[in-house]
C-alpha positions in Angstrom: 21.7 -2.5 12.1 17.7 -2.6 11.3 15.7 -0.9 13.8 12.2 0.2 13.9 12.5 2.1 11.4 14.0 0.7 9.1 11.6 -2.2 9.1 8.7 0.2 9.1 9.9 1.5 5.7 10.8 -1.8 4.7 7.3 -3.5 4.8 5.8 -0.5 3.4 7.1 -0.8 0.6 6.7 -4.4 0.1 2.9 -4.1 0.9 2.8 -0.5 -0.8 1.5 1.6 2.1 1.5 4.8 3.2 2.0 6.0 6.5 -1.0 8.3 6.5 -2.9 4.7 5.7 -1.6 3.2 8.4 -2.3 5.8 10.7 -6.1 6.5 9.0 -6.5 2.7 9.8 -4.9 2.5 12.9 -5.8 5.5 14.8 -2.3 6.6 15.4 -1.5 9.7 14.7 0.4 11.2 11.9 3.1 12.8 13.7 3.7 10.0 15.7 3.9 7.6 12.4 6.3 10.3 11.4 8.4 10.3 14.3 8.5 6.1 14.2 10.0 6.1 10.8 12.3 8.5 11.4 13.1 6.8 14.6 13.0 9.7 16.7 10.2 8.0 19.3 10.0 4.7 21.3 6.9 3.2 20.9 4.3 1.7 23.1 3.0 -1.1 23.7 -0.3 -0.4 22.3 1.1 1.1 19.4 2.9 -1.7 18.3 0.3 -4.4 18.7 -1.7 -2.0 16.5 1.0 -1.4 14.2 2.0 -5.3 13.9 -1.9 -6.0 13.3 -2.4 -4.0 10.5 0.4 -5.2 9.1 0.5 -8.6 10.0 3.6 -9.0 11.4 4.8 -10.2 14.8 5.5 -7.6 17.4 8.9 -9.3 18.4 9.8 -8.4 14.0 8.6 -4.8 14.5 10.9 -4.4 17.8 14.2 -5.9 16.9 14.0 -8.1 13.6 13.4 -11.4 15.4 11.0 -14.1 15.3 10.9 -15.8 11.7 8.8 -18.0 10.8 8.6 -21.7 12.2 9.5 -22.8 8.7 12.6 -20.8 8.0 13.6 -21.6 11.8 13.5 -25.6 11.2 15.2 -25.3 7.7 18.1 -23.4 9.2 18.7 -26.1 12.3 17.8 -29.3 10.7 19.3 -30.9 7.8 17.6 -32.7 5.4 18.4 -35.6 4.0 
């Protein structure tokens, strides 16, 4: 099962960031960004809406995986024809 972590790591490496960027950018600090990845922390709240800004994802994706996009959501429940 994804967690945090996981899909910490995993966006990383699809936008090619480093942790020490995201915590240079974000103000968080490295040990903490250490300790997300490997998922030895909860995070807070104001943690993850700066994490999820910088990299422009939705909060809800960081947390538990959820929350595609509207697009993929409507493909999967309606049929076209």
């Amino acid at each position: 099962m994804d967690d945090l972590a996981d899909r910490l790591n995993q966006i990383m490496d699809q936008k090619g960031i480093k942790a020490s960027q995201i915590a240079d950018a974000t103000g968080i600090t490295r040990p903490v960004m250490s300790r997300y990845l490997a998922n030895r922390s909860g995070i807070s709240s104001e943690n993850l809406i700066k994490l999820s800004q910088y990299l422009n994802v939705s909060p809800d994706w960081l947390l538990n995986g959820s929350d595609a996009p509207e697009s993929v959501k409507v493909s999967k429940s309606v049929s076209r024809v």
